[in-house]
Backbone bond lengths (Angstrom), bond angles and torsions (degrees), N, CA, C in turn:
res aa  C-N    CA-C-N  psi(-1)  N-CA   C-N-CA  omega(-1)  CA-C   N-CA-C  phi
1 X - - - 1.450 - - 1.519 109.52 -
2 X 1.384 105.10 142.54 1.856 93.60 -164.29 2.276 88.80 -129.73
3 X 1.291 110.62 162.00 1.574 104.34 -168.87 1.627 108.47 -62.76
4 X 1.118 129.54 158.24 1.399 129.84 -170.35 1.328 124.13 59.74
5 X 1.175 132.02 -17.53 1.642 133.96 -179.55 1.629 100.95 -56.78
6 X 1.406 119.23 161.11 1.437 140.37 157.84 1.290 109.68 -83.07
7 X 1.520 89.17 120.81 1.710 89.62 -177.64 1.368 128.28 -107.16
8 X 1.104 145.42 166.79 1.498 156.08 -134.03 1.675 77.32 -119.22
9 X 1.318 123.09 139.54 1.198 130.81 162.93 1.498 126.03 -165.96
10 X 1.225 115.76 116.05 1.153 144.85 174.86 1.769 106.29 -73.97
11 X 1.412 117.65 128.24 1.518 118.64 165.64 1.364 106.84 -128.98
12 X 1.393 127.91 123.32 1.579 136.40 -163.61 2.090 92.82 -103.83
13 X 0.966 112.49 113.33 1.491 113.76 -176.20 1.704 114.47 93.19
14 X 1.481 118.20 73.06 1.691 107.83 -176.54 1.554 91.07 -87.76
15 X 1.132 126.18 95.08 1.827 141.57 163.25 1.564 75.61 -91.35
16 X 2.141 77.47 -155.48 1.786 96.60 -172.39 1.649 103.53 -85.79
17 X 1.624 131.82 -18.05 1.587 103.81 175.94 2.056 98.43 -77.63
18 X 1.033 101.73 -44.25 1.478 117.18 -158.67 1.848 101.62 -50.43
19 X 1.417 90.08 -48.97 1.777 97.68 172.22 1.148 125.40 -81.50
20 X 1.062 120.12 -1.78 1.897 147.90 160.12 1.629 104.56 -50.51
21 X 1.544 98.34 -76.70 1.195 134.61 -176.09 1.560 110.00 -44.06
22 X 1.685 92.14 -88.54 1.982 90.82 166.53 1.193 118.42 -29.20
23 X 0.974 129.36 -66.94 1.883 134.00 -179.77 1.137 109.73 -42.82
24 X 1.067 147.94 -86.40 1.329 155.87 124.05 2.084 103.57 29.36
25 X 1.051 96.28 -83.96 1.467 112.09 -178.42 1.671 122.25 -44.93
26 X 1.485 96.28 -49.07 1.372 108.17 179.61 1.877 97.84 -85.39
27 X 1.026 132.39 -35.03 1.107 115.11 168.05 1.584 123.05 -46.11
28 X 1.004 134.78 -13.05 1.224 146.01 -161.05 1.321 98.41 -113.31
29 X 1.469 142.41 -18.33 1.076 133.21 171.62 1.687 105.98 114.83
30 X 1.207 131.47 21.42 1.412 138.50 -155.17 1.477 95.45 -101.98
31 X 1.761 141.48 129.76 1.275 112.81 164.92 2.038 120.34 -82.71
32 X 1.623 90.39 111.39 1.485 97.25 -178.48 1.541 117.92 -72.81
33 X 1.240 126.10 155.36 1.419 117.72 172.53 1.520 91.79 -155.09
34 X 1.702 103.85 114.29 1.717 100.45 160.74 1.875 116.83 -117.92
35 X 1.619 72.62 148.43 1.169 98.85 -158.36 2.060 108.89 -82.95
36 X 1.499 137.62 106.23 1.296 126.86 -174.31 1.268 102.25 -148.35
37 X 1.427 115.81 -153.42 1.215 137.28 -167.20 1.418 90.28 -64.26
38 X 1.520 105.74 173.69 1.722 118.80 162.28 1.509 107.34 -67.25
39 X 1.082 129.79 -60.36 1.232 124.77 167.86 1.492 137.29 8.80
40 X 1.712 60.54 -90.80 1.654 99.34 -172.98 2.070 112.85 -77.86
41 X 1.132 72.26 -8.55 1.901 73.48 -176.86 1.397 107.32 -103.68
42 X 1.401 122.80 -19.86 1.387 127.77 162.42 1.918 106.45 -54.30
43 X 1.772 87.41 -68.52 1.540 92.67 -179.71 1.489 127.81 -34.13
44 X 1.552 108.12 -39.85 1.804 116.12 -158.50 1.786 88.15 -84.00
45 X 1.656 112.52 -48.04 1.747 103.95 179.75 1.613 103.08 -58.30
46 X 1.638 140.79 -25.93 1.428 103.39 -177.92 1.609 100.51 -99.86
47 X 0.923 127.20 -25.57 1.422 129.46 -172.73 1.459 120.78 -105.13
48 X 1.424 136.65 -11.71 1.391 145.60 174.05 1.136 96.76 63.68
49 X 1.522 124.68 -166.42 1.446 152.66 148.68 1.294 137.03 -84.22
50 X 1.586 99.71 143.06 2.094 101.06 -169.60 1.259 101.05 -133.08
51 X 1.529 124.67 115.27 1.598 143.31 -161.78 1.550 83.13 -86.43
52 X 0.837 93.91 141.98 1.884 109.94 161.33 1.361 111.72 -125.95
53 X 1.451 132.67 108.20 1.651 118.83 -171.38 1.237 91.73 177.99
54 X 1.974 101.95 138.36 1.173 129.93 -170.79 1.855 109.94 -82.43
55 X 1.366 110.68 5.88 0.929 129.26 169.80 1.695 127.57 -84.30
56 X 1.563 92.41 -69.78 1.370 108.74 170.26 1.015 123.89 -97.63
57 X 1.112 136.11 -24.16 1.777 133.58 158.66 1.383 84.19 136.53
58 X 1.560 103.01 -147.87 1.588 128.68 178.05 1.261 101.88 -103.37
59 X 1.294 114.27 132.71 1.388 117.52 -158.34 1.861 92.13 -135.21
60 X 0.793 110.39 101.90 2.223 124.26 151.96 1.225 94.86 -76.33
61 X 1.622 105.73 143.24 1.412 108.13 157.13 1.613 92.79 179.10
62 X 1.562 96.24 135.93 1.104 129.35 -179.57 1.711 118.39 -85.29
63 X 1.547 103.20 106.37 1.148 118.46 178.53 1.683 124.73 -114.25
64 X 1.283 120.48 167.64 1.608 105.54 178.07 1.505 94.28 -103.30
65 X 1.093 124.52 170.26 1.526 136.42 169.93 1.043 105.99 -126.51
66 X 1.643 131.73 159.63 1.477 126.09 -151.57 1.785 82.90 -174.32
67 X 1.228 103.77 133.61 2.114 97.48 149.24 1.651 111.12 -88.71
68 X 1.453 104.00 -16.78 1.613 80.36 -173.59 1.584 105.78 -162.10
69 X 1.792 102.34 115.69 1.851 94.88 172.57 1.642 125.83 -22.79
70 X 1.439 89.10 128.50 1.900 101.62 -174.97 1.250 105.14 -127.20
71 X 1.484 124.54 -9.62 1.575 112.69 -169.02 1.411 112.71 -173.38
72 X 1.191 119.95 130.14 1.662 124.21 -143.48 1.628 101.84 -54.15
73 X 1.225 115.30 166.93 1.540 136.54 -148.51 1.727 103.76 -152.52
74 X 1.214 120.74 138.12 1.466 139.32 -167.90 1.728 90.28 -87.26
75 X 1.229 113.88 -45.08 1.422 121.13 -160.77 1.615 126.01 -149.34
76 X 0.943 148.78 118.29 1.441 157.90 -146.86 1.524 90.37 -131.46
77 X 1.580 106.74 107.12 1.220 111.50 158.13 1.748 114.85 -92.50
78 X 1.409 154.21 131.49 0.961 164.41 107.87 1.295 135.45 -15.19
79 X 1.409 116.24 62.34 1.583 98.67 -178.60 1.454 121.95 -134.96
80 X 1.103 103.20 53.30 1.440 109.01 174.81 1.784 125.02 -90.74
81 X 0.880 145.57 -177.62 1.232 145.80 -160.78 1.255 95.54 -74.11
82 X 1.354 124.19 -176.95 1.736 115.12 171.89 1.752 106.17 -120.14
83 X 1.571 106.50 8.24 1.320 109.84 170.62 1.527 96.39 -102.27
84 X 1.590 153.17 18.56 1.044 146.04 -171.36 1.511 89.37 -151.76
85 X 1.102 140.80 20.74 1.869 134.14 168.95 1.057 107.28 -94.02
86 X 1.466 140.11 -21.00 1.375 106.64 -179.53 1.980 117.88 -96.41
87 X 1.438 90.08 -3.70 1.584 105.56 167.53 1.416 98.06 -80.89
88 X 1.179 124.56 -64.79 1.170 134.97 -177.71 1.466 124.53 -15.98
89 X 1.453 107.28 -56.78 1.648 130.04 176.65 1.325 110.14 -67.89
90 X 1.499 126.26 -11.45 1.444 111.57 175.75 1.176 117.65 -72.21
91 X 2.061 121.48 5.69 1.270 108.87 -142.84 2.277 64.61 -115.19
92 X 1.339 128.39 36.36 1.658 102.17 -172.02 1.823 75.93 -160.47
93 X 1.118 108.61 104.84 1.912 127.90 179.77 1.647 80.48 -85.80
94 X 1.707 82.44 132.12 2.197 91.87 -174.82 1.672 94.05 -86.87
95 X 1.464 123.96 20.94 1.184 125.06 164.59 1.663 113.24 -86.54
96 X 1.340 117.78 -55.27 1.175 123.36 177.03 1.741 118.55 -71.71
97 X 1.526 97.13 -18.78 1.683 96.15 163.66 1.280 129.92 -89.15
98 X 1.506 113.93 6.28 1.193 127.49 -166.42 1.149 118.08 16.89
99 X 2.103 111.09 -105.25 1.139 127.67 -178.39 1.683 130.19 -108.69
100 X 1.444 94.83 26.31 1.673 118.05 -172.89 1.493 101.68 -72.63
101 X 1.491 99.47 148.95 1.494 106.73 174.48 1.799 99.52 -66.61
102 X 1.442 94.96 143.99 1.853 103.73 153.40 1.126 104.06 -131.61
103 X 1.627 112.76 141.98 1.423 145.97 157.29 1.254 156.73 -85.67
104 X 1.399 96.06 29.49 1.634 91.70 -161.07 1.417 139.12 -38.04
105 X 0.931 115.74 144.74 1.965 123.74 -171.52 1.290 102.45 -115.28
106 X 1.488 135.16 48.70 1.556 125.24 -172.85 1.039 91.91 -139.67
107 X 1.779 90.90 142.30 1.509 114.91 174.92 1.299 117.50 -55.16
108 X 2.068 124.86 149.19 1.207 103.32 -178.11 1.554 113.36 128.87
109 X 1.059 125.68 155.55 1.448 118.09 153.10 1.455 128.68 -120.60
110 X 1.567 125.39 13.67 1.259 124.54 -137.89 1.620 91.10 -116.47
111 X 1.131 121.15 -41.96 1.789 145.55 -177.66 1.253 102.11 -32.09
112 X 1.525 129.46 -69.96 1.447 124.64 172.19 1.627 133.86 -18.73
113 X 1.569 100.71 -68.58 1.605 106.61 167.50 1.979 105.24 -36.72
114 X 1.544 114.23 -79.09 1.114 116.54 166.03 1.747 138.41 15.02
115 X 2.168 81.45 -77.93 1.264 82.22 151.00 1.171 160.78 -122.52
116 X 1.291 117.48 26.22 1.363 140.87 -174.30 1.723 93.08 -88.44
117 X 1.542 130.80 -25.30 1.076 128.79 172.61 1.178 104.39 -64.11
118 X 1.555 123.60 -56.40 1.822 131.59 -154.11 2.016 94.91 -77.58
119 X 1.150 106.42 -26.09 1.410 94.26 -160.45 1.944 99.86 -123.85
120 X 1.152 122.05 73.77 1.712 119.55 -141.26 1.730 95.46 -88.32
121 X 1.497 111.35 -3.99 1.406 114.27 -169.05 1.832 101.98 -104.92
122 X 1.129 118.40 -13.89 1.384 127.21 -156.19 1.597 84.36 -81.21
123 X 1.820 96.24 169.42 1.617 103.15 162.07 1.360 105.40 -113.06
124 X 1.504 129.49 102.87 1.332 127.42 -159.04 1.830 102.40 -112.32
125 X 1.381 97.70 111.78 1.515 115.73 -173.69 1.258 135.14 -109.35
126 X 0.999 129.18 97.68 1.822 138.88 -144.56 1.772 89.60 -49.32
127 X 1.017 92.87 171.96 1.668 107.36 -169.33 1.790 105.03 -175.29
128 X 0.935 109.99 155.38 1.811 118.25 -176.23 1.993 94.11 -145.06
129 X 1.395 72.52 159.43 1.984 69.97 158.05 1.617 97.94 -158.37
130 X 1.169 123.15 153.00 1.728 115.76 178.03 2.031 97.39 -113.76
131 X 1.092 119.92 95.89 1.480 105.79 -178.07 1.627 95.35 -142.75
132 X 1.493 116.56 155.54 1.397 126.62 171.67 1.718 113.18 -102.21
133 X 1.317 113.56 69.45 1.410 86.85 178.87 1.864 97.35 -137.63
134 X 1.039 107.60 -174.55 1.669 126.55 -163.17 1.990 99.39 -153.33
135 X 1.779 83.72 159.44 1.014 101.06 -170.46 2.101 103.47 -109.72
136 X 1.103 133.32 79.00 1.385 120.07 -175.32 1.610 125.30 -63.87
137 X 1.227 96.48 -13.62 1.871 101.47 168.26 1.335 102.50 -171.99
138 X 1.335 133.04 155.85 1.021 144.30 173.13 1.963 117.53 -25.71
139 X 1.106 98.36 120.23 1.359 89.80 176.63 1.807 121.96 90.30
140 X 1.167 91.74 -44.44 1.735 106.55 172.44 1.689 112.69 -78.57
141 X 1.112 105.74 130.03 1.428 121.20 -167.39 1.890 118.42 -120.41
142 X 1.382 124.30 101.82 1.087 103.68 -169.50 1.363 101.04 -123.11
143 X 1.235 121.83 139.46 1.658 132.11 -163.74 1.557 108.09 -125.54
144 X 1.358 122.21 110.42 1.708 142.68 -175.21 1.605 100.54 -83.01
145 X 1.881 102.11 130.54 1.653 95.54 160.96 1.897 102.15 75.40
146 X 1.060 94.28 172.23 1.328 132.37 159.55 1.412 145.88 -47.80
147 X 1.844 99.98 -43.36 0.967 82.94 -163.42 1.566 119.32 -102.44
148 X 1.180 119.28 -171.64 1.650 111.86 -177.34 1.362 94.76 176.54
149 X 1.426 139.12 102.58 1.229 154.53 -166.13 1.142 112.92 -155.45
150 X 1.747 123.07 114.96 1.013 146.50 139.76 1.214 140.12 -38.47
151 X 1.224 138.21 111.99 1.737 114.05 163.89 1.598 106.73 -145.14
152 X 1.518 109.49 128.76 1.458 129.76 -163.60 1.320 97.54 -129.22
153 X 2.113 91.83 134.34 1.632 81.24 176.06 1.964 104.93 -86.97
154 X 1.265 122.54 -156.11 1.741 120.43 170.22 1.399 101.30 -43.50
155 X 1.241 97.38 175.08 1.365 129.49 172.96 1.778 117.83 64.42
156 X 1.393 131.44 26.63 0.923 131.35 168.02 1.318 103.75 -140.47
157 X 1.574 117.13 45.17 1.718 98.56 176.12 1.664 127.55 -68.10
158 X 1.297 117.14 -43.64 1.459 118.56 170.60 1.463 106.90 -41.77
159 X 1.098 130.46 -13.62 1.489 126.19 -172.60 1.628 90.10 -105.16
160 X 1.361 146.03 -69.53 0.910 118.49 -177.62 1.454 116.18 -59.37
161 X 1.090 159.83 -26.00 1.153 139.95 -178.13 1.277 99.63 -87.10
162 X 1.491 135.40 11.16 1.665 114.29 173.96 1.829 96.29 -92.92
163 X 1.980 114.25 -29.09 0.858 119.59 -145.47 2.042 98.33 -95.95
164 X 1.375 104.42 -5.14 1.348 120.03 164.83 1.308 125.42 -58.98
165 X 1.708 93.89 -55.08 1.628 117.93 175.88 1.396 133.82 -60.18
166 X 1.429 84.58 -7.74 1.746 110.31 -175.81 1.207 92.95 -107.38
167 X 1.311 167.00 -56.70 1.396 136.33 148.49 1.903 87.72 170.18
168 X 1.211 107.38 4.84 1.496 106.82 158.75 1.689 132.67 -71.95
169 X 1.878 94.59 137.47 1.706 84.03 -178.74 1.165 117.52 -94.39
170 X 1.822 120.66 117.92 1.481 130.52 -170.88 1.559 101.52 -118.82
171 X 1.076 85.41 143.76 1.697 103.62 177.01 1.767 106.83 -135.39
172 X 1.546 110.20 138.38 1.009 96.02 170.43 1.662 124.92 -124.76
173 X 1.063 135.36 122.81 1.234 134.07 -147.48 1.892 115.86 -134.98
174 X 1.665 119.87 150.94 1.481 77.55 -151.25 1.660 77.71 -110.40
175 X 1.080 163.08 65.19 1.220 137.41 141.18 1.567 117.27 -103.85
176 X 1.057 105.56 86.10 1.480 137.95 171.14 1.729 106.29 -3.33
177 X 1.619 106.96 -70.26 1.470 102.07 -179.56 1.392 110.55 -77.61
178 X 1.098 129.69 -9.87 1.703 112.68 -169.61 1.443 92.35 -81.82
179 X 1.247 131.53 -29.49 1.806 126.61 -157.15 1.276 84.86 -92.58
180 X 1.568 157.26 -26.38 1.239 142.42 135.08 1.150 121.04 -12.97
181 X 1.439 100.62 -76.18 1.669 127.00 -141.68 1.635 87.68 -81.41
182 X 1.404 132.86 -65.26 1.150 134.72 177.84 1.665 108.57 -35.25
183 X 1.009 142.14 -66.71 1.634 123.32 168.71 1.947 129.51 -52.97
184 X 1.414 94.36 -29.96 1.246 97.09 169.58 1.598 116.04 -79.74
185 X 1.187 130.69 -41.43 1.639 120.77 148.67 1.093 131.02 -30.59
186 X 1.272 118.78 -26.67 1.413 123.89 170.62 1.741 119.19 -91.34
187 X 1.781 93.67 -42.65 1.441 96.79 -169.97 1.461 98.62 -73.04
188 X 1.188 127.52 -44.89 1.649 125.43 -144.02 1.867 100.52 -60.56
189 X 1.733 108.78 -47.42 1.634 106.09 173.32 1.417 109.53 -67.22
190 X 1.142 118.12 -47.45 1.695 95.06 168.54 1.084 140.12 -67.62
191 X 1.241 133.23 -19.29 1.509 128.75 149.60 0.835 132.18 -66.27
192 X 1.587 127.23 -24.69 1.348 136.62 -153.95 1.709 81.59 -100.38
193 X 1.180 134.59 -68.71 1.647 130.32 -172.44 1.149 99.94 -35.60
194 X 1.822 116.24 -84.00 1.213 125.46 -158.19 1.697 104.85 -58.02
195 X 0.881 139.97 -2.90 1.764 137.03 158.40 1.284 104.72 -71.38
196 X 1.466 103.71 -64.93 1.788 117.07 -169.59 1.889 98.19 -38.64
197 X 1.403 101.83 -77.77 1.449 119.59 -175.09 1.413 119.81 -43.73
198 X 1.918 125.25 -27.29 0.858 129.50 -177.61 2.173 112.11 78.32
199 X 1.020 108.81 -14.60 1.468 110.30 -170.17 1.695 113.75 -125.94
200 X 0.987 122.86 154.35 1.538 127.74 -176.88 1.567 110.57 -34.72
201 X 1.063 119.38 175.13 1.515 129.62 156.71 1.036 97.95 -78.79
202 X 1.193 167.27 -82.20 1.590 128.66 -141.82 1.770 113.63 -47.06
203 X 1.057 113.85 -56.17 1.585 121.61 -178.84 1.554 85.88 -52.92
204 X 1.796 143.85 -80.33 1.099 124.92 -152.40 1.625 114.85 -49.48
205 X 1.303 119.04 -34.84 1.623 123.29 172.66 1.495 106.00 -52.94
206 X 1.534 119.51 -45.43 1.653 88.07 -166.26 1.266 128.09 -97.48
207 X 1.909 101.35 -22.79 1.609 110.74 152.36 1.554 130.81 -88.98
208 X 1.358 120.38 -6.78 1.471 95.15 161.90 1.885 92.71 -141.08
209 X 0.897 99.60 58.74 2.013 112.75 154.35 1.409 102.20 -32.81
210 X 1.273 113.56 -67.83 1.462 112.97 -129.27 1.862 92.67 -86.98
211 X 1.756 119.06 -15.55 1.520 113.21 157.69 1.184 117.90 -70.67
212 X 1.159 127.40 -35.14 1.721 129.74 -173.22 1.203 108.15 -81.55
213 X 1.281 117.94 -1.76 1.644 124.43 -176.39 1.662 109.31 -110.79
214 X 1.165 118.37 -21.95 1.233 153.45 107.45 1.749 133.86 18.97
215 X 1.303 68.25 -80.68 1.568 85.97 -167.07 1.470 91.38 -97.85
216 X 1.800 132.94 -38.05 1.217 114.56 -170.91 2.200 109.53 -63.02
217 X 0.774 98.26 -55.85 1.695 112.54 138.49 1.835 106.63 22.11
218 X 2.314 89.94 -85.41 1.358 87.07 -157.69 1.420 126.32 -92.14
219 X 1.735 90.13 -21.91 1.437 116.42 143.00 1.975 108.05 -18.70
220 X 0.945 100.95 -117.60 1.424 102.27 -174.47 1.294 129.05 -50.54
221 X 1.076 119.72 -0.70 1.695 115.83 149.52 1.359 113.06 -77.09
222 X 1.547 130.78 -37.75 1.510 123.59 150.92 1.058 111.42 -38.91
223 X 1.257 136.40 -58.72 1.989 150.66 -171.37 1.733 84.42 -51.58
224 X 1.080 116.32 -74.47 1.498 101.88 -155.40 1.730 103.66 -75.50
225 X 0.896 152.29 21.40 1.181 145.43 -165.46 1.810 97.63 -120.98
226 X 1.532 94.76 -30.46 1.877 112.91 174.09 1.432 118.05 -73.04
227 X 1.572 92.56 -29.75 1.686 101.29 167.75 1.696 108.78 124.47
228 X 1.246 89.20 4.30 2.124 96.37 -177.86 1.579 100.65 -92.68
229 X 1.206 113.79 133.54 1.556 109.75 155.54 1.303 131.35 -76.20
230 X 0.990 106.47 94.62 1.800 122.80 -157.23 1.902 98.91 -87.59
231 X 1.456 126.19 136.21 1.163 144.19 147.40 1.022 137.09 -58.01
232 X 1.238 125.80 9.88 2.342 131.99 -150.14 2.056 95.04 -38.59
233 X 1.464 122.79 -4.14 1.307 116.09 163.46 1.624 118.64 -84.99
234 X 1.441 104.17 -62.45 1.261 99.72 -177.14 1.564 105.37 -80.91
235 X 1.286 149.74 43.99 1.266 152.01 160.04 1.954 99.56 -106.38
236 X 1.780 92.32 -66.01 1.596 61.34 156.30 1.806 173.87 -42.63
237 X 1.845 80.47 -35.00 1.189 112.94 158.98 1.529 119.08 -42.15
238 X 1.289 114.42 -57.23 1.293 148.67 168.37 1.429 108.43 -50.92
239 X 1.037 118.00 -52.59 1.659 87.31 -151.06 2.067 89.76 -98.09
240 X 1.913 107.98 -7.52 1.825 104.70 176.68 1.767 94.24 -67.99
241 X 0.981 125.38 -9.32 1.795 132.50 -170.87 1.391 107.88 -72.06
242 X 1.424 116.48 -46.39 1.559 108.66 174.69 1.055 125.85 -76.91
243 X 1.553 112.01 153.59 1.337 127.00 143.29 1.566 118.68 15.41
244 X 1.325 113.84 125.12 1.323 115.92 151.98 0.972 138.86 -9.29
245 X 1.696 83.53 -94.08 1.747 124.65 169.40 1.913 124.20 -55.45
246 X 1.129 116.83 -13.87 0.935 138.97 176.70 1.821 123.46 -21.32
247 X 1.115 137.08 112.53 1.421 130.60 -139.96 1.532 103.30 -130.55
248 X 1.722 135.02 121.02 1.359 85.98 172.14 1.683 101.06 -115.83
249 X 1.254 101.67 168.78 2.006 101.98 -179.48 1.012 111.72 -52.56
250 X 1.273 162.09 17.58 1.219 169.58 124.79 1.800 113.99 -42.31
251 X 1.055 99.34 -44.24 1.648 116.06 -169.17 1.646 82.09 -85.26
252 X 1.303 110.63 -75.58 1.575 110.54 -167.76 1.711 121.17 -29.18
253 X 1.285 93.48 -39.42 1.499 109.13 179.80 1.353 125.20 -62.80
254 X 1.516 112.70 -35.29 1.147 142.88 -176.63 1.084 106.51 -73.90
255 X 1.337 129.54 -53.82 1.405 135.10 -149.93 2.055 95.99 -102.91
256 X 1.243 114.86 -18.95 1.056 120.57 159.19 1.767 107.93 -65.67
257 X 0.964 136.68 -81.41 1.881 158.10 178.88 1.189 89.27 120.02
258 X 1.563 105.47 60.36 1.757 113.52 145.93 1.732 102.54 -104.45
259 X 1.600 83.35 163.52 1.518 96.61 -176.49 1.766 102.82 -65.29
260 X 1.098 132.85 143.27 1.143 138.32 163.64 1.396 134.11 -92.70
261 X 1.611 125.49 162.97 1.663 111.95 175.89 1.252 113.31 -94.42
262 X 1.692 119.11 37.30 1.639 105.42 179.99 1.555 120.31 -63.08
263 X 1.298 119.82 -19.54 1.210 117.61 -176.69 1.447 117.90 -77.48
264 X 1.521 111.71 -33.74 1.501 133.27 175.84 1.685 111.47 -56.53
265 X 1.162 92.19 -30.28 1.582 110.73 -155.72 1.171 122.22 -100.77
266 X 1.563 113.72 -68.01 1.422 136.53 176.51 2.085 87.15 -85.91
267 X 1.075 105.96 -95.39 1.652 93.56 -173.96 1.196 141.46 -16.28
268 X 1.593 109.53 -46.38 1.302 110.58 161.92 1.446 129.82 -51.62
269 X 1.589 114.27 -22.92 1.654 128.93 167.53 0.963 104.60 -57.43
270 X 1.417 123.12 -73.09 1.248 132.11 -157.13 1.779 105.34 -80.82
271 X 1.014 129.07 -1.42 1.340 130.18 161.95 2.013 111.13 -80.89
272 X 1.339 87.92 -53.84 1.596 72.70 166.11 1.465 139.95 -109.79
273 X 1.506 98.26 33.79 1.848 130.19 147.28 0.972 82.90 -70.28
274 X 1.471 128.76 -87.01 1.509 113.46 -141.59 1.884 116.86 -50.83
275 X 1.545 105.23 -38.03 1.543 118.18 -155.92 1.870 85.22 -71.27
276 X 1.115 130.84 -52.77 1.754 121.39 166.98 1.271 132.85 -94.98
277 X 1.800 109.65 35.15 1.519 121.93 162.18 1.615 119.18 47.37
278 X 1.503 113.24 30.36 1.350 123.46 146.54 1.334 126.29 -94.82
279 X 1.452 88.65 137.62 1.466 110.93 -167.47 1.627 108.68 -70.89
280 X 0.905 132.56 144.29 1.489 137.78 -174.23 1.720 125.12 -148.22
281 X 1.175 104.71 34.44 1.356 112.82 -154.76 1.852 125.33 -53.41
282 X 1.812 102.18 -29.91 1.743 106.22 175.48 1.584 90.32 -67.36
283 X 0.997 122.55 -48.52 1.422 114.75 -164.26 1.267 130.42 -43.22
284 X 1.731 87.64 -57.33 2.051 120.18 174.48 1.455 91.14 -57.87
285 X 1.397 129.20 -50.90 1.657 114.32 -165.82 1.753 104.75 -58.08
286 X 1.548 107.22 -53.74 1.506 99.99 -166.65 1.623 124.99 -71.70
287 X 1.288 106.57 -21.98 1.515 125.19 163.03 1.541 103.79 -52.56
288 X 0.903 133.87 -55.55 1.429 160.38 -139.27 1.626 88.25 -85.08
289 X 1.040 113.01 -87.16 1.639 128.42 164.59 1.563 118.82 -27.14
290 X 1.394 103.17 -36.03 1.905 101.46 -175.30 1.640 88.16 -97.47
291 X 1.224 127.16 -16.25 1.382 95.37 178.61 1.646 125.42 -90.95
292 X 1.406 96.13 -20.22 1.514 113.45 177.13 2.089 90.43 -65.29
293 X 0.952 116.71 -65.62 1.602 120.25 -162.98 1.555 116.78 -64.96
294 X 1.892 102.90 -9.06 1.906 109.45 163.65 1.085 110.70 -93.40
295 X 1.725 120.01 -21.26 1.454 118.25 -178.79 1.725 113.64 -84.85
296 X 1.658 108.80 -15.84 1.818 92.77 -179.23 2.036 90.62 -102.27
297 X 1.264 113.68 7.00 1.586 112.71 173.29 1.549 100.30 -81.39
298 X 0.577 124.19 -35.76 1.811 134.40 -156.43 1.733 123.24 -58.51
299 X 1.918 108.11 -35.64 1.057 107.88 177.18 1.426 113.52 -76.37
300 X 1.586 108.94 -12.78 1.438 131.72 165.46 1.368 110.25 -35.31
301 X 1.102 125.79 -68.27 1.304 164.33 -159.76 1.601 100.13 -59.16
302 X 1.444 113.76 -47.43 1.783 116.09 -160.60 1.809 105.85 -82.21
């Protein structure tokens, strides 16, 4: 990939970041191809994608749909849930991906190892994104707020500067775990409250403050013990900054009786509490609590 070229791009999961992204991408002239269900990949090849966002406008954009990589790719975006990635990847043979960059966009820190195992030829380059958006039906893309932030560590610059040009804010920075750990400090107390609590962050800020303050807390003493220089001040800062109404997919999921990323999310904390013998106890309680209350939801579910 050389600076300014049009790039070949593959997106594994078009939800609301993934269909964000494509739209966005292919608007710019990039050839997109996402990769999903039969369905849904029929649907996006006759009908493409339509961004809805007070950000970017109304966004058409013409994409191909595919169930399954057929022909080499500049770039492999990743963004499917992290309870649907390892199904997910059957639809991208690490033959036909050879030596293409991958990106993953999933919550978490654990995913990487994963795939640098499944795909040992790829250049697989941590990536975050901070954005509010959802997918309400196939193809339709609706994006909340403001924000839309990138962060890539090296080795994928043609992708950030294609994903710049598209009116996203990317930064690229190289310490691997902090651009992890730095979204998961934020995400892990907000999902984990607003699930626990059942209701937006504004309500979790004024009745249970002093857990989310808490938990942002133990959060980042894990982060720095992993090797990120974590803030648990200015994160707070951060997350008293939003919205009210404020929702995160975690809750949605929940309150849907979809499978959720507590394990991705909340587990992965408390997995590597345990691996550097910090104590984390609001955390361990509410983890503890959402898993007992997904496991008697579940027969629900069958």
């Amino acid at each position: 990939m050389t600076s300014g070229q049009k790039l070949r791009i593959a997106v594994l999961g078009p939800g609301g970041v993934g269909g964000l992204l494509a739209a966005l991408l292919a608007r710019e002239g990039h050839a997109v191809t996402c990769l999903a269900r039969p369905e849904t990949a029929q649907h996006l090849d006759r009908d493409g994608l339509r961004l809805t966002s007070g950000r970017f406008g109304e966004v058409p954009a013409a994409v191909r749909g595919a169930e399954r990589l057929s022909e080499p790719v500049d770039v492999l975006l990743v963004t499917t849930k992290a309870t649907q990635l390892e199904a997910a990847l059957d639809r991208v043979p690490a033959d036909v991906l050879g030596d293409a960059v991958l990106v993953p966009l999933l919550n978490g820190v654990e995913h990487l190892a994963q795939l640098r195992a499944r795909y040992p030829t790829a250049r697989v380059v941590a990536g975050t994104i901070r954005v509010f958006a959802d997918r309400p039906t196939p193809g339709v893309i609706r994006h909340d707020g403001e924000l839309c932030a990138v962060q890539l560590a090296p080795g994928a610059e043609p992708l950030a500067e294609a994903l710049t040009a598209a009116g996203v804010d990317v930064a690229v920075r190289p310490d691997e775990a902090g651009l992890l750990w730095d979204k998961l400090c934020f995400l892990a107390p907000m999902a984990l409250l607003t699930t626990a609590a059942g209701t937006p962050l504004g309500p979790v800020r004024d009745e249970r403050g002093d857990d989310l303050t808490a938990v942002i807390g133990e959060v980042a003493a894990v982060a720095r013990a992993d090797g990120a220089a974590s803030d648990a001040a200015a994160t707070r800062d951060f997350a008293w900054s939003l919205p009210d109404g404020m929702r995160s997919s975690m809750q949605r999921d929940a309150e849907a009786g979809n499978p959720t990323e507590l394990e991705a999310i909340g587990g992965a904390v408390l997995r590597a509490a345990d691996r550097h013998g910090i104590d984390v106890p609001v955390t361990r309680r509410i983890v503890e609590e959402l898993r007992s209350r997904l496991r008697e939801a579940e027969p629900n579910r069958r």
